[in-house]
N, C-alpha and C positions, 0 to 999 in steps of 0.2 A: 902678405910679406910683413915681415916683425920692423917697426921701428926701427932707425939707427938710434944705438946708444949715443954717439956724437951730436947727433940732432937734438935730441927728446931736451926740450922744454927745461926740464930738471937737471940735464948734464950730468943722468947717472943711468945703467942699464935698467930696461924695462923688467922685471920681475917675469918670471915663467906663467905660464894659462894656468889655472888649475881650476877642478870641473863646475866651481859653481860662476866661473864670468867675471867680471868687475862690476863694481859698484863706487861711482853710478853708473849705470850704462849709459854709454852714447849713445843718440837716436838714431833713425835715418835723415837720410839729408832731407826730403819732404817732409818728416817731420819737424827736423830743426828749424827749416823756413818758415813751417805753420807755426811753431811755439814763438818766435821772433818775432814775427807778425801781430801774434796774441801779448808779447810782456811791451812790446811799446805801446800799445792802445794803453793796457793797464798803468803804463810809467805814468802816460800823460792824465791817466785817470784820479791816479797818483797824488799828483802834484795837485791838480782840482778838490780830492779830499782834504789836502790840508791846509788849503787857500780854507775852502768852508767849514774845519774847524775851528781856526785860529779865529774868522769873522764872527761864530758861534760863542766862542768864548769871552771874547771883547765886548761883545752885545751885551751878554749875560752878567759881564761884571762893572757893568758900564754905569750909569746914572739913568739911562734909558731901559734898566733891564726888566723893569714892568710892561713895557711894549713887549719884547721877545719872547717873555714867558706868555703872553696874552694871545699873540700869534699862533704858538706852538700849540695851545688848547683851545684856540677858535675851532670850535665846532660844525660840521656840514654834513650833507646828505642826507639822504632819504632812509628815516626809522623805521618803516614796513619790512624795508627787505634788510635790516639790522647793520645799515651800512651810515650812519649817522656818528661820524668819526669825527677826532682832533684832527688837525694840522700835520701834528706830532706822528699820531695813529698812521691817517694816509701815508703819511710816506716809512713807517716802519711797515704797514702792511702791505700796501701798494705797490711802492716803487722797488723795495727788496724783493719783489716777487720776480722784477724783469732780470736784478742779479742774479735770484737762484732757479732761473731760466736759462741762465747764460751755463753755471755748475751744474744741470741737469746736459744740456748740450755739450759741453765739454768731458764728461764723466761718461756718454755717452760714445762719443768719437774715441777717446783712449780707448778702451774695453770695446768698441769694434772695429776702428781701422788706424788706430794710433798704436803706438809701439808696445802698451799696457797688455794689449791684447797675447803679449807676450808672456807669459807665468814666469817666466826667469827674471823678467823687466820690472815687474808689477810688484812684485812679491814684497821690495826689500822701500818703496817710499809708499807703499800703504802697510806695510805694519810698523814703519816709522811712522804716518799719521798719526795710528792706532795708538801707538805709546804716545803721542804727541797731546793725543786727547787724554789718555788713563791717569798720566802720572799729573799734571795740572789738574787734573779733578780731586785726584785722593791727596795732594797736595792742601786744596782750598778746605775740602771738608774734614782733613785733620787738625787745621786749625782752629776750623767753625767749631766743630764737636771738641775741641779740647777749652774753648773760651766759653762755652755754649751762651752764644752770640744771637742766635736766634736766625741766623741767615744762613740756614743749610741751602736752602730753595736754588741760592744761586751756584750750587756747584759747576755747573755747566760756563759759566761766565769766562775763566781763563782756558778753555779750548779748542777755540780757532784763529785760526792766521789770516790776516790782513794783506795778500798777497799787492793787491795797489799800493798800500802805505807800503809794504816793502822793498817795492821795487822802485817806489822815489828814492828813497833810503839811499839805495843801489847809483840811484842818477846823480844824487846831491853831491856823493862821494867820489863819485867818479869809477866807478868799481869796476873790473873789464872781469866779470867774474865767469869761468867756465861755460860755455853751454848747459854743457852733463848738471853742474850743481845748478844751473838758471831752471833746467828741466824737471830736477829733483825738490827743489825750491815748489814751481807751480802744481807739481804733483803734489806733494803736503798737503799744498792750501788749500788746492780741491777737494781731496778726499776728506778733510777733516772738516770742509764745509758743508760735506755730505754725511757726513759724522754727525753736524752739529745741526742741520734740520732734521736725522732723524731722531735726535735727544730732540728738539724744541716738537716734532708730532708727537710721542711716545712721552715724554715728562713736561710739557708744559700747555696741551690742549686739556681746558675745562670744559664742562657739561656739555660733553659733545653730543652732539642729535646724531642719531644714525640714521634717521631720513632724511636728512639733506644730504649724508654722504653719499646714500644711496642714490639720491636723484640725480647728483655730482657726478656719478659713473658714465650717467649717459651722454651729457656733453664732451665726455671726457674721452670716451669712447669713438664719438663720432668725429673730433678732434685726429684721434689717431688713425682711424679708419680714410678721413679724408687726405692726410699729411702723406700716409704711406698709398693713395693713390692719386697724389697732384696732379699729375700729367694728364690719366685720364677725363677727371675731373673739370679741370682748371686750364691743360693743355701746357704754351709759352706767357699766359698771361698773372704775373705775379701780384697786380691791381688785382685781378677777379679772386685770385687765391686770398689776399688778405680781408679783402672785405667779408670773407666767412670764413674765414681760419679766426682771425683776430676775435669778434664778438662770441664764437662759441668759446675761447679762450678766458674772455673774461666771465663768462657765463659760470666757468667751472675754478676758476677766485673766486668769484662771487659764492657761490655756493658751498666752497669749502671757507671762506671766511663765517657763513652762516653756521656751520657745522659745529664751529669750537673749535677744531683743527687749524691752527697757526694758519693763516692764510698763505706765506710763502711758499707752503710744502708744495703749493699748487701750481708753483713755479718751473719746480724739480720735475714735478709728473709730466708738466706740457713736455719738459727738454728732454724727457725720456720716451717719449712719445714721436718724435720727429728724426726721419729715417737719414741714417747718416750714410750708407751705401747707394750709391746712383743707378738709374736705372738703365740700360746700355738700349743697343737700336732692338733688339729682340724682347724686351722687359724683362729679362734675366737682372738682378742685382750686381754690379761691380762693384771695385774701391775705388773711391775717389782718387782724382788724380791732377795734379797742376794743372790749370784751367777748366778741370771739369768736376770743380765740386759738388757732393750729395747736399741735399736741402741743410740739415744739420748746420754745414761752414758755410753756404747763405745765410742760413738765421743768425747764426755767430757773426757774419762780419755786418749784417745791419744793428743786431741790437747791441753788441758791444760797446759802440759809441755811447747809446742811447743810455748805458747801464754805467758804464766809465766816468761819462760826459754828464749827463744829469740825476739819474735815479740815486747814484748810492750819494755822491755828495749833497745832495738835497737832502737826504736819511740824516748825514752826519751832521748838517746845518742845524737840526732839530733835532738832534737826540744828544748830539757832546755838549749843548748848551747847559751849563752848572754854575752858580754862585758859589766859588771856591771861599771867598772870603780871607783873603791875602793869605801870611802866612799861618798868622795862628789858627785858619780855616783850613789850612792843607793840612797844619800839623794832628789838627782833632780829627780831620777823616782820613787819615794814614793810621792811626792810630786802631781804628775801627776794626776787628778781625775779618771783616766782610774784603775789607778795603786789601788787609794784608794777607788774604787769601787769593787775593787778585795777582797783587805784587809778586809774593812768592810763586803764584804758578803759573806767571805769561813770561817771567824773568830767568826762575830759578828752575823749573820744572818741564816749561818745552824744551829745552836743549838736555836738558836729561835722559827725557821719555824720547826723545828723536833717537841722540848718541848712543842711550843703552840701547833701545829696541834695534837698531842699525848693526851695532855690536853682536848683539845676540845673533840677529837672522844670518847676516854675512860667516858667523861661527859655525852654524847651523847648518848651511847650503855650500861651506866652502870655497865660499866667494871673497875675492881682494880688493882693495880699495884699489881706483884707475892710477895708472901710473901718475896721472895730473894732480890727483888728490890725496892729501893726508887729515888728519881726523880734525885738525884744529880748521880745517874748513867747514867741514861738516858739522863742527860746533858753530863755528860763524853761522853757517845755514841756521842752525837749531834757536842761534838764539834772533835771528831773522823773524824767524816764526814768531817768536814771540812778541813779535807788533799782531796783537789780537785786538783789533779794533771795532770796524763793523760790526761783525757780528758778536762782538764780544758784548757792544754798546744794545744791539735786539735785545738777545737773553736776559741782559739786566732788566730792560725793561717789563718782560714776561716773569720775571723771578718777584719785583720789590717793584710795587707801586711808582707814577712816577712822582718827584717832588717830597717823598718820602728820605728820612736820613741814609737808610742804607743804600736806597739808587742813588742819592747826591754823592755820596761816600765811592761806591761804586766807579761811577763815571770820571772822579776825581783820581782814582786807583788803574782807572783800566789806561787814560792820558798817561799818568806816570810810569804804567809798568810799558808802555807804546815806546814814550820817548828814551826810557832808561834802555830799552832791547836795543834800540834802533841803535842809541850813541855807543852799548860795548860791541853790536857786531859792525859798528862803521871802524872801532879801532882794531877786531880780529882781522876783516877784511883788506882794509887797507895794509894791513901788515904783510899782507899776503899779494898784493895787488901788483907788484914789476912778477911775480912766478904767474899772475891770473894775466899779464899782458902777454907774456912768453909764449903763454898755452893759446892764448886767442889769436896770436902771428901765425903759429901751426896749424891750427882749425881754417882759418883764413885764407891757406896758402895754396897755389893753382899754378904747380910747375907747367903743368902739362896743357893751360889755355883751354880746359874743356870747358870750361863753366863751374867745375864742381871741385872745390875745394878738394885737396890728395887726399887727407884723414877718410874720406868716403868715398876712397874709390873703387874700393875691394868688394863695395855690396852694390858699384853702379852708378850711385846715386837714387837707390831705392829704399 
């Protein structure tokens, strides 16, 4: 049944179907639950990233900043097996691995039991990633190759989204933003996170060995071979499971860290490896279902903490740490083409490559924006994205030395282009925020005491 026009949120008639759907699409109600569930861990993870950059930066610019820098390149481990790291290193190699374990698991679940798995659904917030990544690239090395700067290397630096920093964003502001845009939001930052380690395997692994990748197949292998038969295995006991799941897991980091191959990738691979459909009383495969999650959203909801809570703010502890040198130190590394390559394309070029590529597909597929949204959201969303932090803050490091002008430059540029996104999509947002309250009293609303909000009840609550 269509909407009342007297109802709708907007206080104007809902526009006619036409065959390509709306954009964004709405989820199902199980999945709304699971993304809800996924952006509050992230908020509070959030809020912990930028407790540990703000600490990072004070340090750094402190009178004690020879301690912090000394910390960060305290060196350990064992040289044999080429694992004789920074501070610094371990946790851009290490602890980002359990994040992009978490982006191999979640990339996962959309594309086989999440709503992606939809081509109509899928189509129109990955190839807005897609632009999301293209036009911030050709952005940064237009103006590298027009200053010839010497810092092409870092093209990759302003192409991914900072889904945690952005969803404090979101908290601080008080934002009551759509589902549909909350869903289309995490969908970006995933795909473009998956975007952005296969740019960091493919352009920035040096003297890669192909015998240790090779050897790497076979923990890797045995890995997936045991994941997708736990039960057998392992039975109800998730102690026995881990105590040989985990160690051949690190077996095949380890061995892809040996490789030259960015050690994260090996992240991606384990979360792709780990079955997201459950196994029913017959060992036929089902879809997961409220209370009877496949291994996948077990793994998800133990390591998320782990990845929210410690891993990436520990990353940023140590890697946002910069001697800005007040202002006339911000004004010399803003200055830098490296630096305003950054700027221009985490500011000016993710909400471009978002909106056009959006524009386009939606033209293409004959698809309308939802009745709840108009484009100046979807700009807010775009320029959302453009808090490319995390991994904005890796790449740099794999592009420009660290300690070197162009990463100090860098890191100083990737802070300002974070905090500059954040403040114009807090003012798009908020502008919009009594229509974003309206729309979430309707989403919210349960005339009928089922349990399941009325917007979903046409498909069940499936």
């Amino acid at each position: 049944m269509a909407p009342d026009p007297q109802n709708h949120p907007a206080g104007r008639p809902v526009p006619p179907a036409r065959p390509g759907g709306t954009v964004p699409a709405r989820s199902s109600y199980p999945e709304f639950l699971r993304i809800a569930a996924v952006l509050r861990k992230e908020t509070v993870g959030g809020v912990l990233l930028l407790i540990a950059t703000v600490a990072a930066l004070i340090w750094a610019n402190s009178p004690a900043s020879d301690s912090y820098f000394a910390l960060r390149d305290f060196e350990f481990g064992y040289e044999p097996w080429h694992l004789k790291l920074s501070v610094g290193a371990w946790a851009a190699d290490g602890l980002l691995a359990v994040f992009f374990f978490l982006v191999g698991l979640e990339l996962k679940y959309e594309f086989v039991a999440g709503d992606l798995r939809q081509i109509s659904k899928a189509v129109v917030p990955v190839a807005a990633a897609a632009g999301g990544v293209v036009v911030p690239a050709l952005i940064y090395a237009g103006i590298n190759f027009a200053t010839d700067s010497g810092g092409m290397r870092g093209w990759a630096i302003p192409t991914a989204t900072d889904i945690a920093f952005a969803l404090a964003v979101l908290a601080v502001i008080s934002s009551h933003l759509p589902s549909a845009l909350r869903i289309f939001l995490l969908t970006l930052a995933v795909v473009d996170d998956l975007i952005a380690i296969t740019i960091i395997a493919f352009f920035y692994s040096e003297d890669v060995h192909l015998l240790y990748l090779l050897i790497m197949l076979a923990p890797l292998t045995l890995f997936l071979y045991l994941a997708q038969t736990k039960r057998r295995f392992f039975g109800t006991h998730p102690v026995a499971a881990w105590l040989v799941l985990l160690p051949i897991g690190v077996a095949v980091w380890a061995l892809m860290h040996a490789s030259g191959v960015h050690a994260t990738v090996a992240g991606v691979l384990l979360g792709f490896c780990v079955p997201v459909l459950r196994r029913g009383p017959d060992g036929t495969p089902v879809q997961p279902q409220p209370g009877k999650p496949g291994l996948a959203e077990i793994f998800e909801h133990r390591f998320r903490p782990i990845s929210a809570g410690f891993a990436v703010p520990v990353f940023a502890f140590f890697s946002a740490g910069v001697a800005i040198g007040g202002f006339s130190g911000l004004g010399s590394a803003l200055a830098d083409p490296v630096a305003l390559g950054i700027l221009a394309g985490l500011v000016l070029g993710k909400p471009l490559g978002i909106l056009a590529t959006t524009w386009v597909v939606t033209a293409a597929t004959r698809a309308r924006l939802d009745s709840s949204v108009k484009w100046i959201d979807l700009l807010g969303i775009g320029m959302l994205a453009g808090i490319g932090f995390t991994v904005s803050l890796l790449v740099n490091d794999l592009s420009f030395d660290p300690g070197t002008e162009h990463n100090d430059h860098a890191k100083v540029s990737i802070l300002a282009a974070s905090v500059t996104a954040a403040l114009l999509a807090s003012v798009l947002l908020r502008i919009r925020n009594r229509h974003y309250r309206l729309v979430q009293e309707e989403e919210t609303a349960d005339a009928d005491q089922d349990g399941i909000p009325d917007v979903y009840d046409d498909d069940g609550g499936r």
